[in-house]
C-alpha positions as a printed NumPy array, in Angstrom:
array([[-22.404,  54.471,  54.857],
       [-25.785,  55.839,  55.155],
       [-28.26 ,  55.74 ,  52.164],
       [-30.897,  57.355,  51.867],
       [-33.53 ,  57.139,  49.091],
       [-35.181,  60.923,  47.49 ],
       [-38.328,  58.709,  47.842],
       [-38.04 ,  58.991,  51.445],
       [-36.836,  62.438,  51.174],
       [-38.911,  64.326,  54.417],
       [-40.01 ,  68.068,  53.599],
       [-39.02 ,  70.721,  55.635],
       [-40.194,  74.606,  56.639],
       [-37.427,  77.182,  56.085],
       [-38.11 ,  80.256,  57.716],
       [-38.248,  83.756,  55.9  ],
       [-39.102,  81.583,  52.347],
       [-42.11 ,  81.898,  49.712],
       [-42.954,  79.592,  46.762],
       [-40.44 ,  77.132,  47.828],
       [-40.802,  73.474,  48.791],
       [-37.878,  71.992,  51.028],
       [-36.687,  68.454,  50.942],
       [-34.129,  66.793,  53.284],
       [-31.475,  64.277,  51.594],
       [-29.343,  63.977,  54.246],
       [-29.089,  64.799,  58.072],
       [-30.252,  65.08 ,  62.03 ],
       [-30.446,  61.322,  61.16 ],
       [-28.883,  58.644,  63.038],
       [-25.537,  57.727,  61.097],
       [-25.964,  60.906,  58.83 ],
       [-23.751,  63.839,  58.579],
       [-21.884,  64.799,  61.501],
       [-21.217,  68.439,  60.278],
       [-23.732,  69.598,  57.964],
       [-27.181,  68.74 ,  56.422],
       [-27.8  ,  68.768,  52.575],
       [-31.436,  69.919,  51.684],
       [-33.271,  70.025,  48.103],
       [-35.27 ,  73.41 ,  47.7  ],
       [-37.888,  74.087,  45.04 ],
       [-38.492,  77.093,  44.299],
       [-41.934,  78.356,  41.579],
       [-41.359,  81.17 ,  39.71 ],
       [-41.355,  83.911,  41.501],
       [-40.779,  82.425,  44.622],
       [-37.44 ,  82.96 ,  47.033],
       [-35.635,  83.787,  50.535],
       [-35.203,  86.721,  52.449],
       [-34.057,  89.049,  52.549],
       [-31.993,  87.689,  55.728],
       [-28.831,  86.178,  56.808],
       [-27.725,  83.177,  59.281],
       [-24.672,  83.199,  61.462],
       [-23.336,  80.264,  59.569],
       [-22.18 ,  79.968,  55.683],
       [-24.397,  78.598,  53.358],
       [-23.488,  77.091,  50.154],
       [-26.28 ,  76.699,  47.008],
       [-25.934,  74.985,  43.942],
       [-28.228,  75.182,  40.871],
       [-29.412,  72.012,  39.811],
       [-31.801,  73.216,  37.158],
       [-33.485,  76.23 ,  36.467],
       [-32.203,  79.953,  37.824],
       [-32.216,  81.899,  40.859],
       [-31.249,  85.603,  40.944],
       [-29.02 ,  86.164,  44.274],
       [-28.726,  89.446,  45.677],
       [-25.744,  90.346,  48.329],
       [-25.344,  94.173,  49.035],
       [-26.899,  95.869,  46.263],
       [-25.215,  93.397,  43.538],
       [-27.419,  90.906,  41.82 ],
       [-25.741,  87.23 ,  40.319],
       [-28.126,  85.01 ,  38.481],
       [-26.878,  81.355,  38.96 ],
       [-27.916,  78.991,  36.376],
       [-27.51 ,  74.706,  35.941],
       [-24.036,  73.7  ,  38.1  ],
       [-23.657,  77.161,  39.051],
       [-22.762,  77.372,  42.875],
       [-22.359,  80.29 ,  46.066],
       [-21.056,  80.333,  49.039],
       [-22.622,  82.762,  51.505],
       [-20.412,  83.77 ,  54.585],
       [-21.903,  84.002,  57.802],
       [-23.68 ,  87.064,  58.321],
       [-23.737,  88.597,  54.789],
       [-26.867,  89.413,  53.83 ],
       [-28.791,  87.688,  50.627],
       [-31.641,  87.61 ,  48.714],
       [-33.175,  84.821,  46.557],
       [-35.754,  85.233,  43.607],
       [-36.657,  83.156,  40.953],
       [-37.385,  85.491,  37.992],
       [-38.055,  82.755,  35.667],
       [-41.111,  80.852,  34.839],
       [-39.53 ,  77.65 ,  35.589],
       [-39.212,  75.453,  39.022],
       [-35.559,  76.36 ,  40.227],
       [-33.886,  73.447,  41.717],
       [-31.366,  73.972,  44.252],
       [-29.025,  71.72 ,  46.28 ],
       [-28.623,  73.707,  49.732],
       [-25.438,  72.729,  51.677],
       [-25.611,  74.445,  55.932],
       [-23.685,  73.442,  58.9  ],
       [-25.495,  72.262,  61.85 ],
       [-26.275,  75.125,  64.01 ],
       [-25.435,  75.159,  67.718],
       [-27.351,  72.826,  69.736],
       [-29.009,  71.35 ,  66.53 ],
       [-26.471,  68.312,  65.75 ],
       [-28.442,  64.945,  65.46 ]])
């Protein structure tokens, strides 16, 4: 078992993002994950992703707060415990339309060449 503590928690850039700060939790560590990497992202009002897609799924959970996702025209506002899945290759749009700090728990497989 690997622990690792949210004090310890590194930040991260994700590319294509605005108002949002990225934490790792878990993986590209020695012992961690061996199929995907769990990330924290923080996201200010009015801040958010894309629009843009990745050639692997991605799978979002709202911790706390909102975030307005938009997939082909069709906007879904997840709130607290609310989760996605986005398929590989759909294009999606974040926004947090709130005036609170959205707190998301972002779930992504290990691209090619990028395992730890």
């Amino acid at each position: 078992m690997l622990t690792k503590r949210f004090s310890a928690a590194k930040s991260y850039e994700a590319p294509n993002h605005r108002g949002v700060v990225g934490l790792r939790l878990q993986g590209f560590e020695e012992g961690g994950p061996a199929n995907q990497w769990v990330g924290l992202s923080q996201f200010l009002p009015g801040g958010g992703a894309g629009p843009d897609s990745t050639p692997f799924e991605k799978v979002y959970v709202v911790l706390e707060g909102e975030m307005t996702v938009t997939v082909d025209g069709s906007e879904t506002v997840l709130g607290r415990y609310d989760s996605c899945t986005i398929p590989p290759g759909e294009v999606r749009e974040l926004e947090n339309r709130s005036n609170h700090v959205c707190k998301m728990l972002v779930v992504i497989p290990y691209a090619s060449g990028m395992q730890p």
